[in-house]
C-alpha positions as CSV (number, residue, x, y, z in Angstrom):
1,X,119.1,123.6,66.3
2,X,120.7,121.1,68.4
3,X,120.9,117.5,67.7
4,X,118.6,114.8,70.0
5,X,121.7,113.7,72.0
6,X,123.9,116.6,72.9
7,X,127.0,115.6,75.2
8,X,129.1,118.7,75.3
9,X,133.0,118.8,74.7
10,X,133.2,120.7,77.9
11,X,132.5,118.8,80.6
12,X,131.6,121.8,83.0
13,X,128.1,121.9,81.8
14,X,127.5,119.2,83.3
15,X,128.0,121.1,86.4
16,X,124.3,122.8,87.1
17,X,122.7,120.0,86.1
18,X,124.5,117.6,88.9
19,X,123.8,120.5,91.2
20,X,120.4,120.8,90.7
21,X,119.9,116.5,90.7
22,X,121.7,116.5,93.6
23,X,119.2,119.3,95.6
24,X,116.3,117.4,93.8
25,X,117.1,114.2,95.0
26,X,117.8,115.4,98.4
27,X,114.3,117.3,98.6
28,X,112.4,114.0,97.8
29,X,114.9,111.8,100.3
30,X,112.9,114.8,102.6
31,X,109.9,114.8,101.9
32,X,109.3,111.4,102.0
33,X,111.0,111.2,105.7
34,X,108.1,113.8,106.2
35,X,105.3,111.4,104.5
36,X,106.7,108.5,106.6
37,X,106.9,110.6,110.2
38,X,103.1,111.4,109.6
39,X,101.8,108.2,108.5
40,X,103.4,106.8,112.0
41,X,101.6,109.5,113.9
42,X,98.4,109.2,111.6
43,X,98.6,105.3,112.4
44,X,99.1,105.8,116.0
45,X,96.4,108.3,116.4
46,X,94.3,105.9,114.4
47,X,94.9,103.0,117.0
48,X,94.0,105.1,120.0
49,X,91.4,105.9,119.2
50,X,89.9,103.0,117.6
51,X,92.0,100.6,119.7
52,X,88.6,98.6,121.8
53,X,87.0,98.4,118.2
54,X,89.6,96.4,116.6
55,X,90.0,94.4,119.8
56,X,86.1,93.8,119.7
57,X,86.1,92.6,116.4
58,X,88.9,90.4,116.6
59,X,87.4,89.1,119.7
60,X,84.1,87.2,117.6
């Protein structure tokens, strides 16, 4: 069994495991550009449509 904290001797197992952060990381830095570019275009959409309904009820 190994012990709770395991750093290893050799340092090229660290290897996969930067490799694998490293595509992780990118794939939510992604993803979230994604989330971001919809919300803008949900947003917009939004205020199109609803645009005179807003500006009515600001108006009172």
């Amino acid at each position: 069994m190994m012990p709770f904290l395991y750093f290893p001797e050799d340092k090229s197992e660290y290897i996969p495991a930067i490799i694998s952060l490293t595509i992780f990381m990118i794939a939510a830095g992604v993803v979230m550009y994604l989330i971001y570019k919809k919300s803008k275009k949900d947003e917009k959409s939004f205020n199109e449509r609803y645009n005179d309904q807003l500006n009515n009820n600001s108006d009172q």
